[in-house]
C-alpha positions in Angstrom: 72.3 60.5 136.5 72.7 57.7 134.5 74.5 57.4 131.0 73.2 56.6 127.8 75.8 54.6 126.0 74.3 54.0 122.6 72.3 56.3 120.4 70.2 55.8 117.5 72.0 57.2 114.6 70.3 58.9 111.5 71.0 56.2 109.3 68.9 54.1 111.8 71.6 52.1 113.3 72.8 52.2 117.4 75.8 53.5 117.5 78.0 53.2 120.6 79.3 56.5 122.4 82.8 55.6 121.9 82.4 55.7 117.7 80.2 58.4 117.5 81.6 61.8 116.7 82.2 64.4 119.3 79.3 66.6 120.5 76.0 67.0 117.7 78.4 65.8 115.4 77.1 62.6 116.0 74.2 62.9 114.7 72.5 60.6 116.9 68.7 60.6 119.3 67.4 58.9 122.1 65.8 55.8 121.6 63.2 56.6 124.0 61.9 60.2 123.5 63.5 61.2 119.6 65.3 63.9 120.8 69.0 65.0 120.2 71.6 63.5 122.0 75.2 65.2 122.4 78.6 62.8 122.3 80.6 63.4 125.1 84.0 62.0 125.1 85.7 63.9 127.5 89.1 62.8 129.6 87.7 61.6 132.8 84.3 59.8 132.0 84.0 56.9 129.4 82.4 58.5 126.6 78.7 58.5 126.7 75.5 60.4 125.0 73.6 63.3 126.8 70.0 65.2 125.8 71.1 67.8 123.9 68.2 70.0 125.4 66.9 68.9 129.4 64.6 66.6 128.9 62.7 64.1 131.9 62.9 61.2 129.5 63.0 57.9 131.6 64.8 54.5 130.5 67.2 55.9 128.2 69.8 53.7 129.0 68.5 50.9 129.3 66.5 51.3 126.7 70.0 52.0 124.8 71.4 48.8 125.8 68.6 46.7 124.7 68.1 48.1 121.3 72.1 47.3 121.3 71.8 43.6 122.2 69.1 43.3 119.6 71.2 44.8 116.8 74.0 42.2 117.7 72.0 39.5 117.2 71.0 40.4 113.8 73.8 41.2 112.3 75.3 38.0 113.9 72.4 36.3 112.4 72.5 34.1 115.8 72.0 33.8 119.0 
């Protein structure tokens, strides 16, 4: 299983695991399939997102890490 490490808040930006909230507190989704994603920021992993609900959503993470990148860029307003 892979981690998600960034979720797409409500106010629309990605948010990275370690800022978000614990649990549904964060108020985050996946960028891929929309649906709820839990913060979990526990003492043994590095803190990353989870589906709230199962889900079979594919490329999360990656997916996460892209729309990431991209967000760094424009709000450096550079390359």
């Amino acid at each position: 299983m892979t981690h998600i490490s960034f979720g797409v808040h409500i106010s629309g930006r990605i948010l990275d695991a370690v800022e978000a909230a614990r649990g549904l507190a964060c108020q985050c989704n996946c960028p891929v399939c929309g649906g709820a994603l839990v913060a979990r920021k526990g003492e043994i992993k590095a803190p990353h997102f989870a589906h709230h609900d199962s889900s079979n959503c594919v490329g999360a993470a990656i997916t996460s890490l892209h729309l990431a990148a991209q967000q760094l860029i424009v709000d450096a307003q550079r390359l």
